[in-house]
PyMOL commands that place a pseudoatom at each C-alpha (Angstrom):
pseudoatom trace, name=CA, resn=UNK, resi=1, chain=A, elem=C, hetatm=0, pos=[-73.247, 207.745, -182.319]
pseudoatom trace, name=CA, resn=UNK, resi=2, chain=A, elem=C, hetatm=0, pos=[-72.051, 209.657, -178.712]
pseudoatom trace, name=CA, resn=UNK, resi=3, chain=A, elem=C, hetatm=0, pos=[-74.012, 210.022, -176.404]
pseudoatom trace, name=CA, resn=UNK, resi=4, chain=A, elem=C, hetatm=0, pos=[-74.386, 213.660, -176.790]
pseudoatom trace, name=CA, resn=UNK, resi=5, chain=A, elem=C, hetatm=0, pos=[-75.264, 213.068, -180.731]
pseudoatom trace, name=CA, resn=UNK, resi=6, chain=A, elem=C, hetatm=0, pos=[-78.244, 210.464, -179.220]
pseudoatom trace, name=CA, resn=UNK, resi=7, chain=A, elem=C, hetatm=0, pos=[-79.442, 213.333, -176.801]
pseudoatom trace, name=CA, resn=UNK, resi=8, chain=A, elem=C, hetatm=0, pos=[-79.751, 215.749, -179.197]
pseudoatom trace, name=CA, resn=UNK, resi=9, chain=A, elem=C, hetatm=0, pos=[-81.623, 213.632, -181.455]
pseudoatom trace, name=CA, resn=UNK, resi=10, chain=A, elem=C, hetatm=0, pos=[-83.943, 212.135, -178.607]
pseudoatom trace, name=CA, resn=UNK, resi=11, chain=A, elem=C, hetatm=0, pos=[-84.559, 216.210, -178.261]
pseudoatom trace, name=CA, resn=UNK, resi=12, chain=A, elem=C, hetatm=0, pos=[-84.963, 216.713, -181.859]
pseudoatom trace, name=CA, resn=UNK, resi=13, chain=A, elem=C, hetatm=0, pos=[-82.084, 218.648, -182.643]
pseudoatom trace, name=CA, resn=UNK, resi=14, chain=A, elem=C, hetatm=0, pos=[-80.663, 216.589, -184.990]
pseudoatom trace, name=CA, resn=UNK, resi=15, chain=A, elem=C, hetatm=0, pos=[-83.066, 216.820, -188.446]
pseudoatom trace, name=CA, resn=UNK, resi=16, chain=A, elem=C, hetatm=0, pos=[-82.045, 214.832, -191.266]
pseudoatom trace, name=CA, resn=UNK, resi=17, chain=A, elem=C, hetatm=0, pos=[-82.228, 218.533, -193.192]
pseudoatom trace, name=CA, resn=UNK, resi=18, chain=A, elem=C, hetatm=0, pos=[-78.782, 219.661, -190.850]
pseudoatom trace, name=CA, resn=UNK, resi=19, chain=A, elem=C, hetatm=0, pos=[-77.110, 216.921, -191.706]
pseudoatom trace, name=CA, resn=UNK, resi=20, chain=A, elem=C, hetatm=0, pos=[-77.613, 214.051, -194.091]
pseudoatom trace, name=CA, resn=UNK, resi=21, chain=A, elem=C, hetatm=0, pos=[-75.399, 211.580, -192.313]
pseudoatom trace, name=CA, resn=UNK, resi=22, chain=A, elem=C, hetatm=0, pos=[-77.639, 211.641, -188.843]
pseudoatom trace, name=CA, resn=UNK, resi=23, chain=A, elem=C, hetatm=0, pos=[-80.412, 209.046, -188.787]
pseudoatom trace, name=CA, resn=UNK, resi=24, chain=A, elem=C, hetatm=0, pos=[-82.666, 209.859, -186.462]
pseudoatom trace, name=CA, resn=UNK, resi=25, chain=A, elem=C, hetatm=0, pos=[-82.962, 207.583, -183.737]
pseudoatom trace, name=CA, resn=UNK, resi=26, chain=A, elem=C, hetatm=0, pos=[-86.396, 206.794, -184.287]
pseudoatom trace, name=CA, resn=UNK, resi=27, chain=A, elem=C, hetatm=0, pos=[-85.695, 205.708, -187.849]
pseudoatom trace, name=CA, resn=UNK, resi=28, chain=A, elem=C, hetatm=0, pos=[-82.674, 204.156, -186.565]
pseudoatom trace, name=CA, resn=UNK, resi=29, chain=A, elem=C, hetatm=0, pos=[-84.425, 201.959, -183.283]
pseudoatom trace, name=CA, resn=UNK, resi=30, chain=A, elem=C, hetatm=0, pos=[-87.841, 201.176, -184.857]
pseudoatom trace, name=CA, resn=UNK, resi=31, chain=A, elem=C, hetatm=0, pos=[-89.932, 199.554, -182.891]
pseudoatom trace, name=CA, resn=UNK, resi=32, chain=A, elem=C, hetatm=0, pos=[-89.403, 196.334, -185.249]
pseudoatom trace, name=CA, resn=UNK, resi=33, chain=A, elem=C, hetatm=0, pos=[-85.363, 196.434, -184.576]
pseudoatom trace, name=CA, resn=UNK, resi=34, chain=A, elem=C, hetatm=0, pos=[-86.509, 196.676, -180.597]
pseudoatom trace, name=CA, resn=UNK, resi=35, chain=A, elem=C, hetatm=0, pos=[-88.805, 194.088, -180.716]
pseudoatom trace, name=CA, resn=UNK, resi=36, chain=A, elem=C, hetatm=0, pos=[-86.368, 191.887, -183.016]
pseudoatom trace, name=CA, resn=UNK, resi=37, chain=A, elem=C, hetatm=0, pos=[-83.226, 192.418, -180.576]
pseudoatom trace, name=CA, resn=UNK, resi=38, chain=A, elem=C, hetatm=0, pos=[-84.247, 193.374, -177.201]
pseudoatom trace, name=CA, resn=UNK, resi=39, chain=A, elem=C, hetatm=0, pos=[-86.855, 192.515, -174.686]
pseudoatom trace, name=CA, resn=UNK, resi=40, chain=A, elem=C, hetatm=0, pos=[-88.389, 196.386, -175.114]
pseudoatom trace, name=CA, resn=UNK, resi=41, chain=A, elem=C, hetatm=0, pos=[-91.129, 197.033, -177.730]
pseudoatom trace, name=CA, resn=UNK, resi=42, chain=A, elem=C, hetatm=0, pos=[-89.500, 200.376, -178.124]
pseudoatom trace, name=CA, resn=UNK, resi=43, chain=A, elem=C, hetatm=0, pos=[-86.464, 202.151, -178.127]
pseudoatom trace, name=CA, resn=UNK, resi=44, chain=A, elem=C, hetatm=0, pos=[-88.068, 204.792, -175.146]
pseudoatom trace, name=CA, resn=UNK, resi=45, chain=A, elem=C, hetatm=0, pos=[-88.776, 201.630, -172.948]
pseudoatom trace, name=CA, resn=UNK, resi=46, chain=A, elem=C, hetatm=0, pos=[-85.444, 200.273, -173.318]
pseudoatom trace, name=CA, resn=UNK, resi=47, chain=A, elem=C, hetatm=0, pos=[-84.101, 203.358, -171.564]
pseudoatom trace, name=CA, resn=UNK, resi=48, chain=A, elem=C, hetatm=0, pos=[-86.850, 203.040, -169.057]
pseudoatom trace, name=CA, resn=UNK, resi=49, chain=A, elem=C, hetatm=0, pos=[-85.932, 199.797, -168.113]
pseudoatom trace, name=CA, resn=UNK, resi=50, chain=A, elem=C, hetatm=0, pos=[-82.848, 200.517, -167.493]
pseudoatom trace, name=CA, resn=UNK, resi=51, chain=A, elem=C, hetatm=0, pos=[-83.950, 203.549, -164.713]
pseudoatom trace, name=CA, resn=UNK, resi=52, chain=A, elem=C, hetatm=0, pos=[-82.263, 205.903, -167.591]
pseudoatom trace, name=CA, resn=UNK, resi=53, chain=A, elem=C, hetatm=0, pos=[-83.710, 209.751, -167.542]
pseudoatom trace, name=CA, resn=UNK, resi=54, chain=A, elem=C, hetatm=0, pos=[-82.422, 211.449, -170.562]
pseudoatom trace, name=CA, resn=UNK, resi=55, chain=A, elem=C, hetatm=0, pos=[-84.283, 214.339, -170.696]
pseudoatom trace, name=CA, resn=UNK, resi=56, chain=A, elem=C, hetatm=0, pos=[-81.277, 216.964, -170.820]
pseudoatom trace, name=CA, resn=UNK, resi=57, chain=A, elem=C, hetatm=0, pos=[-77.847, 216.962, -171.524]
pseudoatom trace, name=CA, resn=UNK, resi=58, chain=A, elem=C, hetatm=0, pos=[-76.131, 216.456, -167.886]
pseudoatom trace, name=CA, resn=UNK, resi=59, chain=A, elem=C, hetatm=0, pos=[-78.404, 213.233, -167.804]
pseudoatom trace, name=CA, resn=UNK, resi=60, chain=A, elem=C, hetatm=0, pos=[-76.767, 211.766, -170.764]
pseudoatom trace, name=CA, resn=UNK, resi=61, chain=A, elem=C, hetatm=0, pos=[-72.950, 212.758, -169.483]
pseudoatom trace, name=CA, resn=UNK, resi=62, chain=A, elem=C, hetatm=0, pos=[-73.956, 211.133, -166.852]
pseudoatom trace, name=CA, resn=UNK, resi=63, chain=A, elem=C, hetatm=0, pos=[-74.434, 207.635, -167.492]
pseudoatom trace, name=CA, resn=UNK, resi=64, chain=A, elem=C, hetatm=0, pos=[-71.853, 205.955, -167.499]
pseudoatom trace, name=CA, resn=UNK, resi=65, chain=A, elem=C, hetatm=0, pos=[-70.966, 203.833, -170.413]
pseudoatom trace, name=CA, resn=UNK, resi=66, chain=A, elem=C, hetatm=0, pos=[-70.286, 200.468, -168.382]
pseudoatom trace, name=CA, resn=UNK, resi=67, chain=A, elem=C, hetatm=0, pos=[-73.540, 200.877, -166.886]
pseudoatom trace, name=CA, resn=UNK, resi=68, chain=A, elem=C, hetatm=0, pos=[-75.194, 201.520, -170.329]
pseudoatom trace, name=CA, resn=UNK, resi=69, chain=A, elem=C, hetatm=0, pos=[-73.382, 198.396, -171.696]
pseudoatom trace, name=CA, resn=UNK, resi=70, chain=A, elem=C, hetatm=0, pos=[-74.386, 196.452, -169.071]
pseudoatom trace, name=CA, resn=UNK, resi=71, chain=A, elem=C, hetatm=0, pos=[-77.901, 197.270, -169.671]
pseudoatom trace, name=CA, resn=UNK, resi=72, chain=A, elem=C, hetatm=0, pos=[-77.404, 196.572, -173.306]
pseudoatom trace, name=CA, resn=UNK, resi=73, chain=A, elem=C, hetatm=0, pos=[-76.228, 193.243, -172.273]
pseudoatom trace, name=CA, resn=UNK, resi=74, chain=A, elem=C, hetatm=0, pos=[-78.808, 191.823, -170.363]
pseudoatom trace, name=CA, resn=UNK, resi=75, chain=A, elem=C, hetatm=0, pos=[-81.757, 193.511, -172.479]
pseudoatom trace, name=CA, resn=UNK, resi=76, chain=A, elem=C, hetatm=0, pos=[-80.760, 192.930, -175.887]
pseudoatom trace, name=CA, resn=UNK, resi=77, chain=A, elem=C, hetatm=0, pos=[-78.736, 190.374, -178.320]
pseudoatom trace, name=CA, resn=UNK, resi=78, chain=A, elem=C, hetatm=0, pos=[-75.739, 192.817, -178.099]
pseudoatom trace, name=CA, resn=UNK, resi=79, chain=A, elem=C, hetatm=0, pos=[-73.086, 193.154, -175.863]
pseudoatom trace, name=CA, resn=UNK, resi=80, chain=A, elem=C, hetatm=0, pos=[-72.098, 197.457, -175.847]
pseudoatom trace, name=CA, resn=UNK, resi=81, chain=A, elem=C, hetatm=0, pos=[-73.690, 199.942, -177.528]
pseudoatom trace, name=CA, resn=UNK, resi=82, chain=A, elem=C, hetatm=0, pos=[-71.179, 200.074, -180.698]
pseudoatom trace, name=CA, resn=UNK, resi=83, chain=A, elem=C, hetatm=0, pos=[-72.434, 196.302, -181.485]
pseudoatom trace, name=CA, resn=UNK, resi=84, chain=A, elem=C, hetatm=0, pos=[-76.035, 197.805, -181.220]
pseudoatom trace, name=CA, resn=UNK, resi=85, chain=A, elem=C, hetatm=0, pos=[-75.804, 200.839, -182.992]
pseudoatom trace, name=CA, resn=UNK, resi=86, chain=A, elem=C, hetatm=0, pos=[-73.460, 198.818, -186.381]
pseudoatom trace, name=CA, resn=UNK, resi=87, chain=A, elem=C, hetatm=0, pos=[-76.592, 196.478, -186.490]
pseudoatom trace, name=CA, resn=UNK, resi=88, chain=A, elem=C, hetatm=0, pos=[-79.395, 199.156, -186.505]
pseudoatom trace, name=CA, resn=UNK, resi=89, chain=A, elem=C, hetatm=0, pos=[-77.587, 200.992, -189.079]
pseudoatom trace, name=CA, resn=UNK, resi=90, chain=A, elem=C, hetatm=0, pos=[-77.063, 197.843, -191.232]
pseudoatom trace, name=CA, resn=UNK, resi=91, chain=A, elem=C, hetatm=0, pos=[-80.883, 196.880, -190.713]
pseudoatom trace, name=CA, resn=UNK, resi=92, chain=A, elem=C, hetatm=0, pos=[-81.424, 201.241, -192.033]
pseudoatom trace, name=CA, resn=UNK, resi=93, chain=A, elem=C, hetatm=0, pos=[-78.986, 200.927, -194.698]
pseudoatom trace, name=CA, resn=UNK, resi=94, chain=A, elem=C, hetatm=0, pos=[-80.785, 197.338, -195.996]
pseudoatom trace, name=CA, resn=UNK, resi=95, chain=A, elem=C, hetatm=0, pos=[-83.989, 198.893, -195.637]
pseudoatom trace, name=CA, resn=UNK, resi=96, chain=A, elem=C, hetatm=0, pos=[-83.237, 201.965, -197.605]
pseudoatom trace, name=CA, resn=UNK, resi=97, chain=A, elem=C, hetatm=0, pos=[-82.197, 200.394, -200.476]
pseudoatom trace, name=CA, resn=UNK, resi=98, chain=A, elem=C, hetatm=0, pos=[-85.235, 198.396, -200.904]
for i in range(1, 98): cmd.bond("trace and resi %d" % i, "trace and resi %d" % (i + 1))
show_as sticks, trace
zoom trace
């Protein structure tokens, strides 16, 4: 997932209805994956704690993906965001075919 794709679906743009393929990100971050992988209890606190505003597009393009990754890194079991995002969706797709 880009950056822009997580904006839009932090904004609500993205409904499952548009496109089957996008999980939304609160299906995707549950609170339960947060409080399982990172030191946040959510996936909104995890951007606070890392002093990231993404409230618009320009605030997303503008982080810069070291800085994210670093973030990830010290608040989470993951090292970048790709690691993070391929174990949420493998915790979805397990829990979806329960």
């Amino acid at each position: 997932m880009s950056f822009d794709e997580l904006l839009k679906d932090l904004q609500g743009h993205n409904k499952v209805e548009e496109d089957p393929n996008v999980i939304p990100l609160d299906r995707l971050f549950t609170d339960e994956f947060m409080v399982k992988h990172s030191r946040s209890t959510n996936f909104a606190e995890f951007l606070e704690k890392g002093n990231f505003q993404v409230k618009s597009y320009e605030d997303v393009k503008n982080i810069p993906e070291e800085l994210f990754d670093r973030h990830l890194d010290r608040e989470t079991d993951f090292t970048n965001w790709q690691c993070m995002l391929d174990a949420a969706k493998t915790e979805y797709a397990a829990m979806k075919a329960k």
